[in-house]
C-alpha positions as semicolon CSV with decimal commas, in nm:
position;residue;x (nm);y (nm);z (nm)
1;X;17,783;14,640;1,318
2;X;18,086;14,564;1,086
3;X;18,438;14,740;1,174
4;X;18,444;14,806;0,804
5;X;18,480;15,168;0,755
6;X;18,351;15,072;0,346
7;X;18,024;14,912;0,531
8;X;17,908;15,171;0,723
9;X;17,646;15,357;0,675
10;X;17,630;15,729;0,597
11;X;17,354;15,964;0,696
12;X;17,257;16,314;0,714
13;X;17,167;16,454;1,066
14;X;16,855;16,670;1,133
15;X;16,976;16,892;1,395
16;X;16,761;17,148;1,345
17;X;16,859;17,346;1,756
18;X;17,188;17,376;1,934
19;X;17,031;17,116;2,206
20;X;16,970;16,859;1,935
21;X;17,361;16,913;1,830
22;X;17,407;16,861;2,192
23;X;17,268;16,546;2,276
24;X;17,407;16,459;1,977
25;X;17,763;16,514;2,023
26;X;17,698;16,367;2,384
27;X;17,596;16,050;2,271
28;X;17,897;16,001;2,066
29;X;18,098;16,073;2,389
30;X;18,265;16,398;2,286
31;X;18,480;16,590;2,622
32;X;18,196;16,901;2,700
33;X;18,490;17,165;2,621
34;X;18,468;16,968;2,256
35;X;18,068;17,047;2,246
36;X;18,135;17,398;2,341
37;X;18,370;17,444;2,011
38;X;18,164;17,266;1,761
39;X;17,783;17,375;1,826
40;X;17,821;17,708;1,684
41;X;17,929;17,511;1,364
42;X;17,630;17,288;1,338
43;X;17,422;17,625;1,386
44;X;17,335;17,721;0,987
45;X;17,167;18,088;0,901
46;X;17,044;18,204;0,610
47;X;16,975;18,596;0,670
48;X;16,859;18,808;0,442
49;X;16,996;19,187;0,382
50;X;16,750;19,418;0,150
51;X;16,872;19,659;-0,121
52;X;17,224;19,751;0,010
53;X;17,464;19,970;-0,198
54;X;17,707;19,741;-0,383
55;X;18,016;19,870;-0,183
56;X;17,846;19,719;0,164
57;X;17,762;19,441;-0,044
58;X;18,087;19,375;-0,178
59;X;18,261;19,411;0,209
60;X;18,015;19,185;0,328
61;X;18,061;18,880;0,074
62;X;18,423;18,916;0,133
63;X;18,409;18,919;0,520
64;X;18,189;18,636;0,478
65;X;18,441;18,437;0,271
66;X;18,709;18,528;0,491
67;X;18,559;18,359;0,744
68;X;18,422;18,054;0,565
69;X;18,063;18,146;0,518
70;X;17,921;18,320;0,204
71;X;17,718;18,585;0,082
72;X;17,478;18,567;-0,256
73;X;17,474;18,940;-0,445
74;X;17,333;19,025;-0,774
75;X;17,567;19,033;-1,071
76;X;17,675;19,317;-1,142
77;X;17,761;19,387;-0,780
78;X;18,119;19,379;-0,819
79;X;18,117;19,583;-1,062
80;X;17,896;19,861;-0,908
81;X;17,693;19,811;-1,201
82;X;17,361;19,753;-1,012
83;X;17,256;20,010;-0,866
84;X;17,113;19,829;-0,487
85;X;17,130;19,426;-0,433
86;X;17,004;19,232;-0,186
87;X;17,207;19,025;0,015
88;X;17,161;18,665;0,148
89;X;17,446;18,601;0,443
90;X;17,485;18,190;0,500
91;X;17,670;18,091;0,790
92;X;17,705;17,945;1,105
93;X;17,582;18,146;1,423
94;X;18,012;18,189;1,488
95;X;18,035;18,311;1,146
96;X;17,796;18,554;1,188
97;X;17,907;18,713;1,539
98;X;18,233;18,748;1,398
99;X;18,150;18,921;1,065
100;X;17,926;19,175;1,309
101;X;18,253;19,217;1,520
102;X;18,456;19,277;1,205
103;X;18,124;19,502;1,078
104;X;18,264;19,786;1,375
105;X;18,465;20,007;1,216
106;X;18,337;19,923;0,842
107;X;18,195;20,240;0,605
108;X;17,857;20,241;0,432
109;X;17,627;20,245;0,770
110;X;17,794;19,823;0,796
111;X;17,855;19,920;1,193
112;X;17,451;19,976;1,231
113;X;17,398;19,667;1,015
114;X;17,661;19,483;1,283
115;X;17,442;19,585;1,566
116;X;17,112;19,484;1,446
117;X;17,261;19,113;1,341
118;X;17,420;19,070;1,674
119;X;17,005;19,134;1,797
120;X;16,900;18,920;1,573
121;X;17,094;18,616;1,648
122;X;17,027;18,682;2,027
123;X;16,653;18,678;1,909
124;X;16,674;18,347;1,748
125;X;16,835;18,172;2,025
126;X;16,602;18,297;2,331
127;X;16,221;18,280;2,204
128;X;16,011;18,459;2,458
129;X;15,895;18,241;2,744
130;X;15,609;18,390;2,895
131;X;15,300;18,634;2,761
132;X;15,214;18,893;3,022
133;X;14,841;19,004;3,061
134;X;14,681;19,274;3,309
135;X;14,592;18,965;3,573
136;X;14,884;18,710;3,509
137;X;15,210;18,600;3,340
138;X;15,125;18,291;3,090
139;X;15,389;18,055;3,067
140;X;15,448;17,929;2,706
141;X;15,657;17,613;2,761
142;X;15,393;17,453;2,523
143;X;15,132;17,596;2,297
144;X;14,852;17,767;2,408
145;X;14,539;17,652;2,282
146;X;14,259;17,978;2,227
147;X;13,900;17,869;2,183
148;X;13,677;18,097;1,980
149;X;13,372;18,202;2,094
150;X;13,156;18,408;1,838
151;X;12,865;18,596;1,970
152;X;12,791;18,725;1,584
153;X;12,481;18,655;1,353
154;X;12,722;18,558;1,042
155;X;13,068;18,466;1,145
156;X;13,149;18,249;0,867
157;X;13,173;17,908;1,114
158;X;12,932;17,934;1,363
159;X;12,740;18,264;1,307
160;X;12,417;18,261;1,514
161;X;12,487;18,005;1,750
162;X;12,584;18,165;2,043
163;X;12,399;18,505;2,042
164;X;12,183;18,426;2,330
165;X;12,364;18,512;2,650
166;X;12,271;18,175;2,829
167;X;12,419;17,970;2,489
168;X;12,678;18,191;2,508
169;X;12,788;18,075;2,868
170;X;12,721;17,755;2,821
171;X;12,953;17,736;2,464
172;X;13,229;17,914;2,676
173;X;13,210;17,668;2,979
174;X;13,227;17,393;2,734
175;X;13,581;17,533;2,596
176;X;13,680;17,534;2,911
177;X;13,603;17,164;3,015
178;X;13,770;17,079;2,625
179;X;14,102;17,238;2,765
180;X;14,088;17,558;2,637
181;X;14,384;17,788;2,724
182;X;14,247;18,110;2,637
183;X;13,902;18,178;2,544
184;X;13,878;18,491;2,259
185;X;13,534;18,646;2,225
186;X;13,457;18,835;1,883
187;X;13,142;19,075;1,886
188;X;13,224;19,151;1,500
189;X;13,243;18,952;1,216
190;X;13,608;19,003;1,056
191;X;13,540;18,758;0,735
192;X;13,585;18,854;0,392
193;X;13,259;19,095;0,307
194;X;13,153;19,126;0,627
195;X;12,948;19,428;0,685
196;X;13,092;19,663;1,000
197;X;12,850;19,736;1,317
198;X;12,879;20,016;1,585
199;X;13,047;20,027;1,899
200;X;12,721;20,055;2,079
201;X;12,575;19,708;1,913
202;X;12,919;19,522;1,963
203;X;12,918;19,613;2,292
204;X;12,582;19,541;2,354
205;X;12,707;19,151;2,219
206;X;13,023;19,142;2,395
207;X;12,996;19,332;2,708
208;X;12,742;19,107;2,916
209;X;12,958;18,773;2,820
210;X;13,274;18,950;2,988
211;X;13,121;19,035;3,258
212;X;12,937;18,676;3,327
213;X;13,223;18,506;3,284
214;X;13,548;18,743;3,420
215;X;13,519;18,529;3,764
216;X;13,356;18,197;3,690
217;X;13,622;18,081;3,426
218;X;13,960;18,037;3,554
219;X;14,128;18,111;3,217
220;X;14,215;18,436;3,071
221;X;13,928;18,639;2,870
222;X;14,049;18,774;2,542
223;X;13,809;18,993;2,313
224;X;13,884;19,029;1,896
225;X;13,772;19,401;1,816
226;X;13,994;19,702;1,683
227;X;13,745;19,955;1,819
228;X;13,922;20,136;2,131
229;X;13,569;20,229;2,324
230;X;13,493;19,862;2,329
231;X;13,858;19,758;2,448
232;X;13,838;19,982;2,738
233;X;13,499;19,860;2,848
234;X;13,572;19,497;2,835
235;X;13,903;19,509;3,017
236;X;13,739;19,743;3,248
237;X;13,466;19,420;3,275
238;X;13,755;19,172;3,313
239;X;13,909;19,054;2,984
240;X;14,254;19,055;2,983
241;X;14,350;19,037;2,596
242;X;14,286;19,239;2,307
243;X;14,257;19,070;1,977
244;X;14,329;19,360;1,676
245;X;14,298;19,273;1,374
246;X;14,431;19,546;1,229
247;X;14,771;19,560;1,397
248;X;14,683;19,930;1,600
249;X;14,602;20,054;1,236
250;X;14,238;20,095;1,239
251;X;14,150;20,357;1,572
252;X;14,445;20,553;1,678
253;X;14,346;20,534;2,049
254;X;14,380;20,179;2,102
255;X;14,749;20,139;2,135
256;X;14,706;20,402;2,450
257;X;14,379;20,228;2,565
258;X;14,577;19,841;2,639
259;X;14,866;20,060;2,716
260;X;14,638;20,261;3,053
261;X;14,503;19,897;3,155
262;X;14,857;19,658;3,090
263;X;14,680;19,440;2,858
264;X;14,786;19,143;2,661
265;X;14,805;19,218;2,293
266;X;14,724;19,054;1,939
267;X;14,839;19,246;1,671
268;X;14,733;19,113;1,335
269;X;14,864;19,174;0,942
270;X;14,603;19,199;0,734
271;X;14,563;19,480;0,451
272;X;14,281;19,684;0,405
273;X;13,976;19,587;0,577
274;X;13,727;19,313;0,605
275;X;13,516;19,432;0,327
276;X;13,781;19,494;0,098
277;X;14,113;19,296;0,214
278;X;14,061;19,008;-0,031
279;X;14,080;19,211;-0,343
280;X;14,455;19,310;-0,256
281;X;14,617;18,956;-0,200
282;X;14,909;19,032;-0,440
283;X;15,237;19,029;-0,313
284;X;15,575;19,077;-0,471
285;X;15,759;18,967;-0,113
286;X;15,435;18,867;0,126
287;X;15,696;18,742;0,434
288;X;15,861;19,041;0,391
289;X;15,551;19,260;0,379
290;X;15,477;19,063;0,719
291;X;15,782;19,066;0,910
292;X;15,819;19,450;0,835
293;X;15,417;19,512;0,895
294;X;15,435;19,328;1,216
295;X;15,817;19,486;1,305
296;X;15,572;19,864;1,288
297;X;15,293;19,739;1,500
298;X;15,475;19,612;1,773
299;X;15,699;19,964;1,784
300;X;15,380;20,135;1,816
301;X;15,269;19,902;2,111
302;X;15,584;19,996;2,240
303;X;15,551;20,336;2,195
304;X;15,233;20,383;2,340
305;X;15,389;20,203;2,667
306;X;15,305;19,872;2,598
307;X;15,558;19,637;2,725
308;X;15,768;19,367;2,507
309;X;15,602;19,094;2,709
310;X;15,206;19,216;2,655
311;X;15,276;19,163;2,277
312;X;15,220;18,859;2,043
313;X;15,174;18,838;1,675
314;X;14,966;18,729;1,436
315;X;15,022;18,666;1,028
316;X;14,662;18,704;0,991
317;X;14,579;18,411;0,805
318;X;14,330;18,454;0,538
319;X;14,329;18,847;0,572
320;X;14,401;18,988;0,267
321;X;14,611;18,653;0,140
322;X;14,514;18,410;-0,118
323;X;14,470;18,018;-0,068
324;X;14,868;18,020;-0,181
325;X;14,985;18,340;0,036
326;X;14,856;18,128;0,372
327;X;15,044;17,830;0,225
328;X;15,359;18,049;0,159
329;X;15,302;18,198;0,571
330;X;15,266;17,860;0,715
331;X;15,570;17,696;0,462
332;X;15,768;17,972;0,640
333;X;15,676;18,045;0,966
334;X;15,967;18,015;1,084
335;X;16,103;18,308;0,957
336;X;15,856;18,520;1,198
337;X;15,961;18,388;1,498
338;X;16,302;18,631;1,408
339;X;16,086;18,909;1,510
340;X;16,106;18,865;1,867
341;X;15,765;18,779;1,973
342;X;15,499;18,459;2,065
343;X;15,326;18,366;1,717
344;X;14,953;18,338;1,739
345;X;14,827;18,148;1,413
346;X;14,492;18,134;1,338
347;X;14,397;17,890;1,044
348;X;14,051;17,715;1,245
349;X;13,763;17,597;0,911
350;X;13,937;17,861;0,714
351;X;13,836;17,917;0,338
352;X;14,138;17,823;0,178
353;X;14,127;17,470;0,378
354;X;13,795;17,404;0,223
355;X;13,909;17,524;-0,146
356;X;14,241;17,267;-0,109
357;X;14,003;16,976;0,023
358;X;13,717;17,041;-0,185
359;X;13,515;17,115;0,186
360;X;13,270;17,334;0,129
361;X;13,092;17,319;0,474
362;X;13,337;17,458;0,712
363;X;13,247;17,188;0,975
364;X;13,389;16,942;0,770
365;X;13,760;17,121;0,727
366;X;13,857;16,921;1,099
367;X;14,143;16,713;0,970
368;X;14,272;17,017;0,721
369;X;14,305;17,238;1,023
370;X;14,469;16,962;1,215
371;X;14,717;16,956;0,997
372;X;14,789;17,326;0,960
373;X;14,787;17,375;1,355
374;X;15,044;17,082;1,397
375;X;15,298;17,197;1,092
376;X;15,252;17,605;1,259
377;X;15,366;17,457;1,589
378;X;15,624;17,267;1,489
379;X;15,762;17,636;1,290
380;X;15,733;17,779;1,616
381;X;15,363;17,896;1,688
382;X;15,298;17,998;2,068
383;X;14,885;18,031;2,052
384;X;14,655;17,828;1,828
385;X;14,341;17,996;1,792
386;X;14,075;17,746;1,720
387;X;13,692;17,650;1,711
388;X;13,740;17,266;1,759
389;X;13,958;17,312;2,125
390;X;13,952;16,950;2,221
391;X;14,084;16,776;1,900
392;X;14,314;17,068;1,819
393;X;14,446;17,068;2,183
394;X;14,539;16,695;2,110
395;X;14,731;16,826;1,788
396;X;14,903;17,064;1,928
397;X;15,036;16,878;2,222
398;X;15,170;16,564;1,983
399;X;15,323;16,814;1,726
400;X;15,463;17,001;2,056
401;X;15,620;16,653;2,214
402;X;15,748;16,553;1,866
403;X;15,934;16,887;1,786
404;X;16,040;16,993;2,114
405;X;16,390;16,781;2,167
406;X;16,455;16,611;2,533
407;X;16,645;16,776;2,774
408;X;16,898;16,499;2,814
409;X;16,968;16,258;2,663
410;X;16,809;15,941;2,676
């Protein structure tokens, strides 16, 4: 390379974590008191404040100025004309601890705003490490791969094929041998239309399958159903996991049911129910529609006395979004993983993979789903919850190892 400072190259940097900056500024030999100045100002936010009072506003885009960041407002916001803006802080993570500092002593409920940005940024810089169930602690260094076994007459994928108890086994053996991480057994069909059964008859498909397989698999048992009578029975039988697709919403007694036997917990967006969810997929802000749906089910986990570490969540892919809502969730991801918790995406043959592709048989939507479980955990998705566990446990291990940065520098 040329001494020429007019020959050399300029690039831009992806450095996307503060260990990326790190190795970074440690290849280029910088003292480590040097690194500890600059990573905070390689570390770029963009946080978003809704419908504040323009005076809050106004001492918040001059704070932010002050101390080199910015703030976008609404016009008018100066000027008090508007009655409520949002707000749009962008910053580095130093930026932003010191406008909460400043925030202390500031009017207009800004010293509550202070606090909850100081939790946020703590959020964003320790994702949650493990995912606690009644039987064990589940580390998630990588992603978790969940294998789907349907014991249903017309899930949409594989309805019928595993209603006999023996096929049943067999299937769930096979996810096992394929790598499976987690093994989720739904009773009920949850796709769009689908008609809802009794407790009695989803027991009567889910129950015997917990029990024959609590102690011969090794992995953790979860089981999809919002219905609190089955819940207790199957964690009672050995599963582990409970899989609600309703976020708590649906049967009151739930949250107190996996609270009384320490179970792990899914809790799902979706918006009305299966029957009727895909008739409301209009949104006017769908990520924040999830973040504060999702923010509400996990406080009533928490309420009932289920701990931080029992919870993950779960956009709910397809449930109650259109083909260009699940592209919006997965585009953005990211943005969930804010709230504190493991992500569990679920996008396995789904209907708006066939629609893009032009795949109408949902066996045939393997290399769409590949792609949408490799781009989720590369946004930060913990659990992949998939029918094809082999292949997808390939893509999820690859997308891992490529968006995971070393530990040291190589």
């Amino acid at each position: 390379m040329s001494g020429n400072p007019a020959a050399s190259p300029i690039r831009p940097l992806q450095l996307r974590t503060p260990q990326e900056a790190r190795i970074e500024l440690e290849r280029i030999g910088v003292d480590p008191a040097g690194i500890a100045r600059m990573l905070p100002k390689l570390e770029h936010h963009a946080l978003l404040l809704q419908q504040l009072r323009p005076p809050a506003a106004n001492i918040l885009k001059q704070e932010m100025l002050a101390l080199g960041g910015d703030a976008a407002v609404a016009r008018g916001t100066v000027s008090c004309s508007v009655a409520a803006t949002d707000v749009l802080l962008m910053g580095t993570r130093r930026q932003l601890r010191s406008l909460a500092d400043k925030l202390d002593n500031q009017p207009f409920g800004l010293k509550g705003i202070g606090a909850r940005l100081l939790e946020l940024l703590e959020r964003l810089q320790l994702q949650p490490e493990v995912w606690q169930t009644s039987r064990r602690k589940i580390s998630l260094q990588r992603p978790l791969v969940m294998g789907i076994l349907n014991v249903t007459p017309d899930s949409f994928s594989d309805g019928g094929r595993y209603n006999d108890l023996t096929c049943a086994i067999d299937r769930a053996h096979q996810l096992v041998e394929e790598g499976a991480d987690l093994l989720d057994i739904g009773g009920e069909s949850t796709r769009p239309g689908a008609p809802l059964i009794t407790e009695e008859e989803e027991l009567r498909r889910v129950l015997p399958v917990v029990e024959a397989l609590a102690d011969a698999i090794a992995i953790p048992i979860s089981v999809d159903t919002w219905k609190s009578q089955v819940a207790a029975a199957v964690l009672a039988a050995g599963a582990e996991i409970i899989n609600d697709i309703s976020g708590l919403t649906f049967d009151p007694a739930m949250a107190a049911v996996c609270a009384q036997q320490r179970a792990g917990v899914v809790l799902m967006h979706t918006r009305g129910t299966p029957q009727t969810m895909q008739q409301q997929t209009g949104y006017v802000d769908l990520l924040g529609e999830l973040s504060a749906s999702l923010t509400a089910a996990a406080e009533t986990a928490l309420a009932a006395g289920i701990g931080p570490q029992q919870i993950v969540l779960d956009p709910g892919i397809g449930f109650g979004k259109d083909s260009e809502g699940n592209l919006e969730i997965l585009r953005r991801l990211q943005e969930l993983t804010s709230l504190g918790y493991p992500l569990l995406v679920g996008t396995s043959r789904k209907a708006f993979i066939g629609k893009l592709l032009g795949r109408e048989e949902p066996l045939a939507r393997l290399h769409g789903t590949s792609a949408t479980t490799a781009l989720a955990v590369a946004a930060g998705a913990k659990i992949l919850r998939v029918h094809d566990v082999q292949a997808m446990k390939d893509v999820a291990l690859m997308a891992h190892a490529i968006s995971t940065p070393p530990t040291r520098n190589r």
